[in-house]
C-alpha positions, 0 to 999 in steps of 0.5 A, a space after each residue: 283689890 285690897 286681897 291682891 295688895 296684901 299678897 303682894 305686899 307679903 310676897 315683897 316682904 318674905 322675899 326681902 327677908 329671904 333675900 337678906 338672909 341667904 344673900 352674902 352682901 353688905 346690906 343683907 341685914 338691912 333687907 331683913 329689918 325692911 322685910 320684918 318692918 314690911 310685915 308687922 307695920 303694912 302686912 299685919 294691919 292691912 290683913 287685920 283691916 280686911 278681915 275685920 270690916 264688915 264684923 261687928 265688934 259686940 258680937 266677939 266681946 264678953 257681954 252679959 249678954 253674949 255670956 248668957 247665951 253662951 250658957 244656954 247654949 251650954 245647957 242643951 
């Protein structure tokens, strides 16, 4: 479900930009400010929020940990 809504809200987003830019009226500029606010304030988090979820956040730090790992790894 939330897959569908991030598509949507990018197809909504791209295409108020779109919109904006090739169509000649008075509010043209103003779709292209909704469409660009659309992407980075609803679009970029909501698809941040869905890929993100399920991960867990030590596995992508630099620990001394990981960082030894890292070396082993290296090593072979």
């Amino acid at each position: 479900m939330m897959k569908y809504l991030i598509v949507l809200c990018l197809i909504l987003s791209v295409g108020s930009i779109l919109t904006g830019y090739f169509a000649g009226f008075e509010n043209s500029e103003k779709l292209i400010g909704y469409g660009v606010i659309g992407l980075f304030f609803i679009v970029f988090p909501l698809f941040s929020y869905y890929r993100w979820k399920d991960k867990n956040i030590k596995d992508y730090m630099l620990t001394k940990e990981n960082l030894d790992k890292m070396r082993e790894r290296e090593k072979k």
